[in-house]
C-alpha positions in Angstrom: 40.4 34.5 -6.3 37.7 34.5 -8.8 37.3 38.8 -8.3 40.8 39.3 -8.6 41.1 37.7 -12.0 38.2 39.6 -12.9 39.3 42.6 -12.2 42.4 42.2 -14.1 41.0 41.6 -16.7 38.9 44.8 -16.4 42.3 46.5 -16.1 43.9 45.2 -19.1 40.6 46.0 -21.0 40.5 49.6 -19.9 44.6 50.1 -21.1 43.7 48.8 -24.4 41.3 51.1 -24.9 42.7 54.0 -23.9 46.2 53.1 -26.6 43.7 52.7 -29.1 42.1 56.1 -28.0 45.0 57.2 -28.7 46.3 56.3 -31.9 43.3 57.5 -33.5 43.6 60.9 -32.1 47.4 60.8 -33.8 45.8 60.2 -37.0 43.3 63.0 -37.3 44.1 66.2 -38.7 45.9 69.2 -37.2 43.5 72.1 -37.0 44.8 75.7 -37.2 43.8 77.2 -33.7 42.7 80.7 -35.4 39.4 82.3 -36.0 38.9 82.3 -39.5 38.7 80.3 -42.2 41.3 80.4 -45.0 39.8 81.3 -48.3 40.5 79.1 -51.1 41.0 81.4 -54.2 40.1 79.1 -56.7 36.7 78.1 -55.6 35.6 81.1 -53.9 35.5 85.1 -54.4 37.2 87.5 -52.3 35.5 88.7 -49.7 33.7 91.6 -49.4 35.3 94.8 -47.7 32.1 96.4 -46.0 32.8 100.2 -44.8 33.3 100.6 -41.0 30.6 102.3 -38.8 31.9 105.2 -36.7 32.3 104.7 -33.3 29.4 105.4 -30.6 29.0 108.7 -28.9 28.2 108.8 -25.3 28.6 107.5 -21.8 30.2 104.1 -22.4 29.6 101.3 -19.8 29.7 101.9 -15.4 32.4 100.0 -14.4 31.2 96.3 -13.1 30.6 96.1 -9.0 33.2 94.1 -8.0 32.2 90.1 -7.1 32.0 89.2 -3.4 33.4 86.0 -2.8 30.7 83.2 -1.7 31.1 79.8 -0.4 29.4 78.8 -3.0 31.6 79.5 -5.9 34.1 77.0 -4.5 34.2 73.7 -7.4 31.6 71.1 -5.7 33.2 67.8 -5.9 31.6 65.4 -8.6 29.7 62.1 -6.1 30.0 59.3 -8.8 27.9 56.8 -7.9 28.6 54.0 -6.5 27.8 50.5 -6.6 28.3 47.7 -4.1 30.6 49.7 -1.7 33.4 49.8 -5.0 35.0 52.2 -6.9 37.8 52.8 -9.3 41.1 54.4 -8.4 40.2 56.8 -10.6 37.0 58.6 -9.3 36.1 60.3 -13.0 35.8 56.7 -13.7 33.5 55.4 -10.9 31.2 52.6 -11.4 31.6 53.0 -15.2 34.1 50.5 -15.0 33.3 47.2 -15.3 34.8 46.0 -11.9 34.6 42.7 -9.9 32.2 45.0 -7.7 29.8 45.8 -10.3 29.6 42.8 -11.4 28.5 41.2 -8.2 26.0 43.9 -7.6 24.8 43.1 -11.2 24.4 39.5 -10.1 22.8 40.3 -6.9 20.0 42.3 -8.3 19.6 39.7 -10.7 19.7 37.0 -8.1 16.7 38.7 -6.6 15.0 38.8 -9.9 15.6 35.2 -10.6 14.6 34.3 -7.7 11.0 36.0 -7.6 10.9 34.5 -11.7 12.1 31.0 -9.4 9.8 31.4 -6.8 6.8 31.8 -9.6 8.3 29.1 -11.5 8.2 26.7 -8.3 4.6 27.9 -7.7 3.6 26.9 -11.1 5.3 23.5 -10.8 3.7 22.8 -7.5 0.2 23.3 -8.9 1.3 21.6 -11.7 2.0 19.0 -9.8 -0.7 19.2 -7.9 -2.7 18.5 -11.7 -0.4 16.2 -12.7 -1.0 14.1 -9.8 -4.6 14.6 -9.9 -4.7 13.8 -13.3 -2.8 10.9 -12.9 -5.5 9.5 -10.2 -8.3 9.7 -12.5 -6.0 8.5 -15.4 -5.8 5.6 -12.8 -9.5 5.4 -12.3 -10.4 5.6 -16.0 -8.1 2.6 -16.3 -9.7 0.9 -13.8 -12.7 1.1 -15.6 -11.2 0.2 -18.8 -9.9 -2.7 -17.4 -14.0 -3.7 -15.9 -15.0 -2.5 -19.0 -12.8 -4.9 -20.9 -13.8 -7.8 -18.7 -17.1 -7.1 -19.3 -17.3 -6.6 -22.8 -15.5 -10.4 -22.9 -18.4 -11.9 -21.2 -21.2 -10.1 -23.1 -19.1 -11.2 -26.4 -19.0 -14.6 -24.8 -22.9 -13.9 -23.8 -23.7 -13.2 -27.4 -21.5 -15.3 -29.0 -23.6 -18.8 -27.3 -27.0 -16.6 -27.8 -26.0 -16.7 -31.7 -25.0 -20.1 -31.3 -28.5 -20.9 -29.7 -30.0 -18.6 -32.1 -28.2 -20.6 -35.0 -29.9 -24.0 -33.5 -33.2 -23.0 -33.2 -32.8 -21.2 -36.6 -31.5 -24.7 -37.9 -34.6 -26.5 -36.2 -37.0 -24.4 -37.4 -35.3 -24.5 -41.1 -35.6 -28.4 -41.0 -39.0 -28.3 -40.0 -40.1 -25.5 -42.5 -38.5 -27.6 -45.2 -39.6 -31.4 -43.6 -42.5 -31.2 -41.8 -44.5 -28.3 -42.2 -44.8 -29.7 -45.9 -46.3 -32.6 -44.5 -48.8 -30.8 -41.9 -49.6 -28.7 -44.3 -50.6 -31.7 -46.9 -53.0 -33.4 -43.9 -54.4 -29.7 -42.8 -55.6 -29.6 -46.5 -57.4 -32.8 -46.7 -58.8 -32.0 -43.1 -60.2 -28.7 -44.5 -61.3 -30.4 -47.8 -63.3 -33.2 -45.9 -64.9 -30.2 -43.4 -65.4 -28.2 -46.7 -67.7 -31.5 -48.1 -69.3 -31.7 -44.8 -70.1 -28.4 -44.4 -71.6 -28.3 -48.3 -73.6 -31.6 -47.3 -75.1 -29.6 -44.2 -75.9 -26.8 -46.0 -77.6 -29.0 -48.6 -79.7 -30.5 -45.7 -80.4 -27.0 -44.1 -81.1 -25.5 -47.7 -83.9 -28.7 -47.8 -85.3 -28.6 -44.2 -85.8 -24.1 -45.1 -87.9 -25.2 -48.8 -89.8 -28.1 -46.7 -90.3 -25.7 -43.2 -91.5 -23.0 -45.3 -94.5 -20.8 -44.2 -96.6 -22.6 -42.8 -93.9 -25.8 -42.2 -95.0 -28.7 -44.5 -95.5 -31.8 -42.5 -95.9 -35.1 -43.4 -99.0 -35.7 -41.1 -102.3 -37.2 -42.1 -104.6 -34.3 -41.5 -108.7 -35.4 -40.5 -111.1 -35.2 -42.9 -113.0 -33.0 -41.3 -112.8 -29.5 -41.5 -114.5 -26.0 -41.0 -114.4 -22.5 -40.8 -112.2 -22.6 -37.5 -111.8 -24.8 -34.8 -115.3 -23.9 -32.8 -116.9 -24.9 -36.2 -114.7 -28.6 -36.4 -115.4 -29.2 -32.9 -119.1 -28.6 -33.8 -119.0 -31.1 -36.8 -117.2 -34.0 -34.6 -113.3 -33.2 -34.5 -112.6 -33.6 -30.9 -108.7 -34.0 -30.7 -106.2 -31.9 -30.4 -104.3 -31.8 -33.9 -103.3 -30.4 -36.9 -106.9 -29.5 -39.1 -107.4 -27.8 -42.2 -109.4 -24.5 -41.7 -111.1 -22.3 -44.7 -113.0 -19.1 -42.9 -113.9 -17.8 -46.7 -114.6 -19.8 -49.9 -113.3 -17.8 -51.8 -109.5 -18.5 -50.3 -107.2 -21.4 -50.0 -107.9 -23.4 -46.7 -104.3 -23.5 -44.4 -103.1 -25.5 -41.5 -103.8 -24.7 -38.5 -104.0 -26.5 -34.5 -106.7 -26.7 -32.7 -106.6 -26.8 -28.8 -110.3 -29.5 -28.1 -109.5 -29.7 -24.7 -108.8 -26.1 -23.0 -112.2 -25.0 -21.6 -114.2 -27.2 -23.4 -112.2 -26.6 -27.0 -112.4 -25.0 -30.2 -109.3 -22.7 -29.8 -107.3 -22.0 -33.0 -103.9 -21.6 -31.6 -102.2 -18.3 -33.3 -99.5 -18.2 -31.7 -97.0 -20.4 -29.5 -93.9 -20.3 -27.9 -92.2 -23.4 -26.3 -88.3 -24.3 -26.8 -86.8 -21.1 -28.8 -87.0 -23.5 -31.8 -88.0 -20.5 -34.4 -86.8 -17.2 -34.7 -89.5 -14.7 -33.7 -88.0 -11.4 -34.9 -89.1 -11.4 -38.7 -90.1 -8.7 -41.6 -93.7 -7.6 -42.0 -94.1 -9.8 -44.7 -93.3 -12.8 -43.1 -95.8 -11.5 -40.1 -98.4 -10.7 -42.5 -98.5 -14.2 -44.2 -96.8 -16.4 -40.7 -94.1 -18.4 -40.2 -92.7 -21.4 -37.9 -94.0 -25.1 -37.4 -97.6 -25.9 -36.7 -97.5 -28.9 -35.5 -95.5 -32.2 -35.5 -96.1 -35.9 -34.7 -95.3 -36.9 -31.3 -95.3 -40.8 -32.9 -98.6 -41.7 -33.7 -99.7 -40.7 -36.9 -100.4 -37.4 -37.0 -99.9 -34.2 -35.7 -100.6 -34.2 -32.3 -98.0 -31.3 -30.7 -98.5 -28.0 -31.4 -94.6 -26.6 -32.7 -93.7 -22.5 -32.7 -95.3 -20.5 -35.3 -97.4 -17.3 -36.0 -100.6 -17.9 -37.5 -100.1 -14.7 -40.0 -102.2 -11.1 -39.2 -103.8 -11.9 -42.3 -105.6 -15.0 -41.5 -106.1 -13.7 -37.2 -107.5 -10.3 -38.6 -110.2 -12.7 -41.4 -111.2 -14.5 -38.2 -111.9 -12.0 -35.9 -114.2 -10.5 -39.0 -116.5 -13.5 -38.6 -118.0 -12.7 -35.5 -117.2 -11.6 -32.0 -113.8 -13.1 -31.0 -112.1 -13.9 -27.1 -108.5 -14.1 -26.6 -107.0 -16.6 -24.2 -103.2 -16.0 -23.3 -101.5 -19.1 -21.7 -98.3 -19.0 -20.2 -95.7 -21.1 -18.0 -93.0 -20.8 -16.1 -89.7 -22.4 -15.6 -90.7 -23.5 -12.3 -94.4 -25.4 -14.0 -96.2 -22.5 -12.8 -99.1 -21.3 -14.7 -101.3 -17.8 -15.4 -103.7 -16.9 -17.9 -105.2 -13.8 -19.8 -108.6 -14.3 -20.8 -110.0 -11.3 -23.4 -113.7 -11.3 -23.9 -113.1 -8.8 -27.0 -110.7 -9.4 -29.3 -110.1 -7.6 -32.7 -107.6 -7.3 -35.5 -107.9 -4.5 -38.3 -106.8 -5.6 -41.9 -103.1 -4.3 -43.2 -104.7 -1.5 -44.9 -104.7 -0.1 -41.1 -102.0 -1.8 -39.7 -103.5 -4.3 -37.8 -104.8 -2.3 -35.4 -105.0 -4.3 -32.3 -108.5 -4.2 -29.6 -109.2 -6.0 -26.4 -111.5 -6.0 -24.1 -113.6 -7.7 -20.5 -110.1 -8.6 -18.9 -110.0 -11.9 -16.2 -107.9 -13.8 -15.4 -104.6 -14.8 -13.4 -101.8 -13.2 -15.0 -102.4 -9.4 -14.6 -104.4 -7.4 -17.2 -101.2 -6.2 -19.2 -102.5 -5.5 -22.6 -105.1 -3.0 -21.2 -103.7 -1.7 -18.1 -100.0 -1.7 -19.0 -97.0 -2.6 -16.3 -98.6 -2.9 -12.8 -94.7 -2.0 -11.9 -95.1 1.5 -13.3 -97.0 4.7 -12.5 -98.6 7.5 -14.4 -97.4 8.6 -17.9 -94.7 5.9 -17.8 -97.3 3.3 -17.4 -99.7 4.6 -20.2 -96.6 4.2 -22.3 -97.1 0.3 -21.9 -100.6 -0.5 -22.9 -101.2 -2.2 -26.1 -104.7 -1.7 -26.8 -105.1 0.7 -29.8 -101.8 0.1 -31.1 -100.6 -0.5 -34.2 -98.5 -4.1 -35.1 -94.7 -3.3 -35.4 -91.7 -5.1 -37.0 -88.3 -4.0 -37.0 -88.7 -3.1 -41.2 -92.2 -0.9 -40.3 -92.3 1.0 -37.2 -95.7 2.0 -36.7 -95.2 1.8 -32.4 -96.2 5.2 -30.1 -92.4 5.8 -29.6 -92.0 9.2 -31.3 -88.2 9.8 -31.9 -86.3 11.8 -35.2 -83.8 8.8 -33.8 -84.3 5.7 -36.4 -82.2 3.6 -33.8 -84.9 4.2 -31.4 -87.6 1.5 -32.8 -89.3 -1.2 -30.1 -89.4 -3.6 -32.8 -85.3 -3.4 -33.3 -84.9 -3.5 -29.4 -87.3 -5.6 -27.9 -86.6 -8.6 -30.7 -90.3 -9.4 -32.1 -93.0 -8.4 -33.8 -96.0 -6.8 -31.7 -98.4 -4.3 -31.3 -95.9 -2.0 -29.4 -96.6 1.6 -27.4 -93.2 2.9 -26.2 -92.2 0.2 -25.5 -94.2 -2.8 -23.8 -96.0 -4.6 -20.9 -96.2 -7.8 -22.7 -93.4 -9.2 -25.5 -95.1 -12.8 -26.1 -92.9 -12.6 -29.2 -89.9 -11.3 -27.6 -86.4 -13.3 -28.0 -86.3 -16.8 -26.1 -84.0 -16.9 -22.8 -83.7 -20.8 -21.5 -83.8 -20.9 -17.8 -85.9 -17.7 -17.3 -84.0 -15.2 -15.3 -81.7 -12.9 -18.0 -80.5 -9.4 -17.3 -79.3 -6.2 -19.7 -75.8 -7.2 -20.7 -77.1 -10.8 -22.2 -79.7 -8.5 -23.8 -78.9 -7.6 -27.7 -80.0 -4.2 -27.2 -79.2 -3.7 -23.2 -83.3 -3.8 -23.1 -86.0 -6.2 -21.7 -86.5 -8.2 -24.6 -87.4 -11.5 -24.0 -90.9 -13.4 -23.9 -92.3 -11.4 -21.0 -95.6 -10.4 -18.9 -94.4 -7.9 -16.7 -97.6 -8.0 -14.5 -97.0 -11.5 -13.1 -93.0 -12.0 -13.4 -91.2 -8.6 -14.3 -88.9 -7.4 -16.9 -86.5 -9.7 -16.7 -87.7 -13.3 -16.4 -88.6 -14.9 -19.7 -90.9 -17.3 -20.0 -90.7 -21.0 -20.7 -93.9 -21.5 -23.0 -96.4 -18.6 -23.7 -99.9 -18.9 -26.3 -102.0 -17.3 -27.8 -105.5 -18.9 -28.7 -108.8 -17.3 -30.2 -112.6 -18.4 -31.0 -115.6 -17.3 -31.0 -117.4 -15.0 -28.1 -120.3 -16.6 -26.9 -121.5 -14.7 -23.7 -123.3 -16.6 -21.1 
């Protein structure tokens, strides 16, 4: 039904136009079927009359062969083409016409394009789809997490939120203590300091008092015998026959000093130059203070007078004017930490003046304790050994290194390592004057210098075993 009414329509279109067709062909103008053109006399000349050219001469034209009739000449029928199976009753007309026919062909190709442009357009909405829904999952996820997020951002505020609140306390505290009783504290540290502060001035008072009354040689308040003499051989000689403190004047032209004398060791008359007993005096002094002596000589053991021999060096000064008086022995006494007891008895025994460095010279070795001084370290071996003998060296102190240890290397000074004053090679075999180590034993890292510096004889205990008590003593050589 709905074709039918089309194509009527079609119809009535087609008749309108062809009365309209019509009328306009009534209203154009006749034309004159001739040749020519009339000549309008007004607006143009005459024409020209040209003269007429003879005729031809000649054979005029062979008469035209006569046509043969062919199939082919016959009027080929027009083939309009057709659409969808339709046509017009008019054949001229064909599929010009916009018929029922034509339209539905029209349709159907375009059905067949719509539905490839359909088919792409379902393909596109299936994949986007496809991303829509995948989309759509991880929009789910990322809410999800939002949502975790959320709840955990809530705690941590809540976290933070009682962390500032414990924060706030503590602050708080800490404010009221700043402002009550630090104040306070602070008041009480202050007159704690200020009372240390007048003990420790009182202390150094007293220490400043005991250095100007212990100075070279330590003033004691002894009574010292009235007899005296040269040294100690020379008092023992005139009658003094205990072990004290005695005044001694070797020349009369100097001050007589203090000095102890040992009346019982080997039938007496020692002066005691050196001794070593409790780590009660600091051995590792200038050449000055080696040159004139330093420490305690003696001290009351509670009778009244000096009885006990305390640390001290005599002074190179006063050992080299003694062995000047005559031919001098050495006797070197020490002690272990176990009571165990060696000697070094030297019958020859001198010390040059400071004018050549108080050279040192020994001589006729005995005794128990190994002949260090002249041997060097019974340990050692060859060059190494040389290297520790002390006779013919000079005396050394950590301000004048005069030892046989031949370095561009200041650092590199026995004096500086091995903590004393002595007649050093490179370094020693003997360190009488060495740094004091209580219990005996020591090793390098208690050491100031990593080195073997305490009050040692190698030959009877080693390196590394410092001794408890250690003398030296000196008189006059008598041979017998």
């Amino acid at each position: 039904m709905k074709l039918l009414l089309l194509f009527l329509l079609c119809v009535s279109s087609v008749q309108s136009q062809g009365s309209v067709d019509y009328d306009e062909e009534d209203e154009s103008p006749v034309v004159d079927p001739r040749g020519h053109r009339p000549v309008d006399k007004r607006r143009e000349m005459a024409p020209t009359l040209r003269p007429v050219a003879p005729p031809i001469s000649g054979a005029g034209y062979r008469p035209r062969p006569p046509k043969q009739g062919k199939t082919g000449d016959k009027k080929e029928r027009i083939v309009y083409p057709d659409a969808g199976g339709c046509k017009h009753a008019l054949e001229e007309l064909g599929v010009l016409c916009p018929t029922g026919c034509e339209l539905r062909t029209t349709l159907l190709k375009q059905e067949k394009t719509v539905k490839a442009v359909v088919h792409d357009l379902k393909d596109k909405v299936n994949t986007l789809s496809e991303s829509s829904s995948t989309f759509y999952e991880y929009v789910t996820v990322l809410e999800d997490k939002l949502v975790k997020r959320q709840k955990q951002r809530k705690e941590n505020d809540d976290l933070l939120s009682q962390y500032n609140t414990e924060v706030e306390l503590q602050y708080n505290y800490i404010k009221d203590n700043l402002d009550n009783n630090i104040p306070s504290s602070l008041r009480v540290l202050r007159a704690v300091v200020d009372s240390l502060h007048k003990k420790i001035q009182k202390l150094e008072n007293a220490i400043a008092t005991q250095v100007d009354y212990c100075r070279s040689p330590c003033v004691v308040s002894c009574n010292i015998p009235v007899v005296s003499g040269k040294e100690c051989e020379d008092i023992i000689r005139k009658g003094g026959e205990t072990s004290e403190m005695y005044l001694i004047q070797p020349d009369p032209f100097t001050k007589p000093y203090r000095v102890y004398c040992d009346m019982e060791t080997d039938n007496g008359g020692w002066t005691l130059i050196q001794n070593r007993q409790d780590g009660s005096v600091n051995f590792g002094r200038r050449w000055d203070q080696y040159r004139n002596g330093f420490g305690n000589v003696a001290k009351s053991g509670g009778k009244n007078y000096c009885d006990t021999p305390g640390e001290y060096w005599l002074g190179n000064d006063k050992i080299s004017q003694l062995t000047k008086i005559g031919p001098t022995e050495v006797l070197i006494e020490m002690e272990d930490w176990n009571g165990d007891k060696v000697s070094a008895h030297y019958g020859g025994f001198t010390i040059q003046n400071e004018g050549n460095k108080y050279q040192l010279s020994v001589s006729n070795y005995k005794g128990t304790a190994g002949n260090a001084l002249m041997e060097g370290a019974s340990q050692l071996h060859g060059e190494n050994r040389t290297m520790t003998i002390h006779n013919g060296m000079f005396f050394s102190t950590y301000d004048r290194d005069n030892d046989g240890w031949v370095t561009t290397d200041p650092r590199k000074q026995c004096s500086k390592e091995d903590g004393g004053g002595w007649w050093y090679n490179r370094c020693h075999s003997a360190n009488p004057n060495g740094r004091y180590y209580w219990g005996g034993t020591y090793s390098w890292d208690m050491a100031k210098h990593g080195t073997d510096d305490g009050v040692v004889w190698m030959n009877w205990k080693g390196s590394w075993y410092s001794m408890k008590k250690m003398s030296m003593k000196i008189r006059p050589y008598f041979p017998q």
